[in-house]
N, C-alpha and C positions, 0 to 999 in steps of 0.2 A: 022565587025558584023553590021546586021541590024536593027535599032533600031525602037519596035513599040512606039506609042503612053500608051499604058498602059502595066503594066506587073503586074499578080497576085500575090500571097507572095511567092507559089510555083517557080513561074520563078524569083522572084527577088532572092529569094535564094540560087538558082542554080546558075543566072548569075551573082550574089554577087562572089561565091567560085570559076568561072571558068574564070573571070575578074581578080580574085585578084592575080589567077597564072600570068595572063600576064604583071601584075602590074598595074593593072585601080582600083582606088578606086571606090565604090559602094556606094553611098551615101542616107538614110533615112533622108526627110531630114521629120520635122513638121510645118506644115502651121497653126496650130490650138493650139499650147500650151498644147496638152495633148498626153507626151510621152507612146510610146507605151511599153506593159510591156513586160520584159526580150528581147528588144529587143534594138540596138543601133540606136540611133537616132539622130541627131543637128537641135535645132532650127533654121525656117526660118530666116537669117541675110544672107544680100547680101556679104557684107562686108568677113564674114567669109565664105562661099562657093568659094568667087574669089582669096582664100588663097590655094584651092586644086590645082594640075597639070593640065593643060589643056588637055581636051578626058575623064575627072573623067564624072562618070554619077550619076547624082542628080534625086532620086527619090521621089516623091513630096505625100505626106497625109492628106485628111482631114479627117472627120469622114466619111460618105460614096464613095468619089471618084470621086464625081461631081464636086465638085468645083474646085478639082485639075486637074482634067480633061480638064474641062473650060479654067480654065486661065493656062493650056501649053503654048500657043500661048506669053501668056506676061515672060511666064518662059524662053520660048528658045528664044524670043528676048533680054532679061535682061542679060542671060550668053549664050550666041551665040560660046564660044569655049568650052562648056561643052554637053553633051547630058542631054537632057530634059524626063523624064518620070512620068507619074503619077501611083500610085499605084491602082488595080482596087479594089473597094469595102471597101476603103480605110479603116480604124483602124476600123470598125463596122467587118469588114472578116476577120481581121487579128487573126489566131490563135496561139495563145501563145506557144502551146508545138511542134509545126511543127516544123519538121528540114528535112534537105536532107542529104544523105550519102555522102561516099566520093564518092563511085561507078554511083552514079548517076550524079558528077558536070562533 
């Protein structure tokens, strides 16, 4: 798979449930200390991110998506055997009661 630079909530959700069949964790991670509601999330810690498999993809939040966006660069050099994504429109566009089906992943 190709991986972009950002992915909406809509695609992370989707590519959350059709990774998790092939066994890739999908990872939220927060870069800002304010977790997102009903959804799963782990605080930014290096340490604990280089605890997943190697090929997991770390999706990255701040409040709007700029910042995560920004510092991709020092993301996918920091964990270079993981893929790097940021979240677009980050926790400001994240809506709460969104889901995807199973027909759609």
């Amino acid at each position: 798979m190709k991986y972009p630079n950002e992915w909406t909530q809509k695609e992370f959700l989707l590519n959350k449930k059709k990774l998790a069949k092939e066994g890739v964790d999908v990872v939220l991670v927060d870069t800002i200390l304010s977790p997102i509601e009903k959804a799963e999330t782990i605080t930014y810690n290096p340490y604990e991110l280089k605890q997943y498999k190697k090929g997991s993809v770390f999706v990255f939040y701040c409040d709007t998506g700029k910042a995560s966006l920004n510092r991709l660069k020092e993301y996918k050099e920091k964990f270079p055997d993981y893929v790097c994504i940021s979240l677009k429109g980050g926790r400001g566009y994240w809506r709460t009661n969104m889901m995807v089906l199973d027909d759609e992943a």
